[in-house]
C-alpha positions in Angstrom: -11.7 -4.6 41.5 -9.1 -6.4 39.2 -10.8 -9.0 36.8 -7.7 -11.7 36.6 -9.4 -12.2 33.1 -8.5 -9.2 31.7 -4.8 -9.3 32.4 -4.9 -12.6 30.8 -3.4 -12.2 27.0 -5.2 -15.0 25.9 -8.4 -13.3 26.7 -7.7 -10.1 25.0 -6.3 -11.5 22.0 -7.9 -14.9 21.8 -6.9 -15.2 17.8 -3.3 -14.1 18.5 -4.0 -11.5 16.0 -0.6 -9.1 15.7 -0.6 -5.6 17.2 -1.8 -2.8 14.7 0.5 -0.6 13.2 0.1 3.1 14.6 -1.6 5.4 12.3 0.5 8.1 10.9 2.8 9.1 8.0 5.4 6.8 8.8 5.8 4.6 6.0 2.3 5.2 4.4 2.7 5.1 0.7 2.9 8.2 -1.6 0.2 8.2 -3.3 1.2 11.7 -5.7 4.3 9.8 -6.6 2.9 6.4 -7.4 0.2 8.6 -9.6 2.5 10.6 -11.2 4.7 7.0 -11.8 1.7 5.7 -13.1 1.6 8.4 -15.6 4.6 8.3 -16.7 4.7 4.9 -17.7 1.0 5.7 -20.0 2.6 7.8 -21.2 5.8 5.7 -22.6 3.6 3.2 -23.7 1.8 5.4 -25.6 4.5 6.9 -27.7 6.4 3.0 -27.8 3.1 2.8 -29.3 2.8 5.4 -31.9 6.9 5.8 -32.7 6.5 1.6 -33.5 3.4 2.7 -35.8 5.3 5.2 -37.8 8.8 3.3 -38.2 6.4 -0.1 -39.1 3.9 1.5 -42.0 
């Protein structure tokens, strides 16, 4: 039988919570570019860092 409770809305999403997101690579982040990004700008800092050394000394 049909429990009229269970086609209620209310009752299977009492805190009105929004639907998940399907799993999948759709719009997940990239992870190997944001790394290699994240690199990159160590690596800038690092030689901002040294080439400011050597022109200050």
């Amino acid at each position: 039988m049909n429990d009229p409770l269970e086609q209620r809305p209310d009752v299977q999403n009492p805190m009105n919570h929004p639907e998940e997101q399907p799993s999948g690579s759709e719009g997940s982040p990239k992870f190997g570019r944001l790394l290699i990004v994240l690199v990159l700008a160590v690596i800038l800092i690092g030689f901002i860092t040294f080439a400011s050394e050597w022109f200050y000394s």
